[in-house]
C-alpha positions in Angstrom: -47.2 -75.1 -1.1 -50.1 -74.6 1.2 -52.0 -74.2 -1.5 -51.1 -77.3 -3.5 -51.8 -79.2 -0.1 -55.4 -77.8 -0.2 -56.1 -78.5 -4.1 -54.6 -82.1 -3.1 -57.1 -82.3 0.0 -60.2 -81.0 -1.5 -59.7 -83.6 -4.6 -59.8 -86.4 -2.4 -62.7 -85.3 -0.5 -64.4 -84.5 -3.5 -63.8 -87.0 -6.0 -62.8 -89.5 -4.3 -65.0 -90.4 -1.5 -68.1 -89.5 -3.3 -66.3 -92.4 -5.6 -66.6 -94.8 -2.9 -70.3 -94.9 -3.2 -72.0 -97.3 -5.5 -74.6 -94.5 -5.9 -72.1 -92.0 -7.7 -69.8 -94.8 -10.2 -71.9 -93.6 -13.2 -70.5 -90.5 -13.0 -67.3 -91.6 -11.9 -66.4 -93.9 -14.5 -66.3 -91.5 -17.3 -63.3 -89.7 -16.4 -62.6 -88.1 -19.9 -65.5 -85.8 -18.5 -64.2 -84.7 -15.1 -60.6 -84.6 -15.4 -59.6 -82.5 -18.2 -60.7 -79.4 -16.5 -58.7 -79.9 -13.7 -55.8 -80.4 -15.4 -56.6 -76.6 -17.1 -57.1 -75.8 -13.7 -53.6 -76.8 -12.9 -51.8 -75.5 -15.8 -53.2 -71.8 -14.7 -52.2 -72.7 -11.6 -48.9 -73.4 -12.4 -48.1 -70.7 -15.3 -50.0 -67.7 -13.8 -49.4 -65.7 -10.3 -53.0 -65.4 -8.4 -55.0 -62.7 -9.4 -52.4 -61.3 -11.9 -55.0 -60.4 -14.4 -57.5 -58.4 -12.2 -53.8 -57.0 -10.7 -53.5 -55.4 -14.3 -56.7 -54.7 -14.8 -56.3 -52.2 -11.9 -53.4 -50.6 -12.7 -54.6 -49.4 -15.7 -57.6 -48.2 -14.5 -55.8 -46.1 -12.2 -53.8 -44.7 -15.1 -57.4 -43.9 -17.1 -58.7 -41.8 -14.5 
């Protein structure tokens, strides 16, 4: 959950309060560019457990030797 709240918090800091600023609504108006890879982001947040792949990795290597 701690996690989640941290995504949640750096999104807003991020995105939207450089947003805010007359400077950056170029950028922020073409959302089709910035928010499909944060949705990836989520979904391999959601389906995989951290570090699960480099978890494997390792084990096998420790069989190899």
């Amino acid at each position: 959950m701690l996690t989640l709240y941290n995504y949640v918090t750096a999104f807003y800091s991020v995105v939207l309060v450089s947003c805010v600023q007359p400077a950056n609504w170029s950028s922020c108006v073409a959302v089709w560019d910035w928010v499909p890879p944060y949705i990836d982001d989520f979904k391999v947040f959601v389906s995989e457990k951290p570090y699960e792949l480099e978890s494997i990795y390792l084990l096998n290597f420790d069989k190899n030797l």
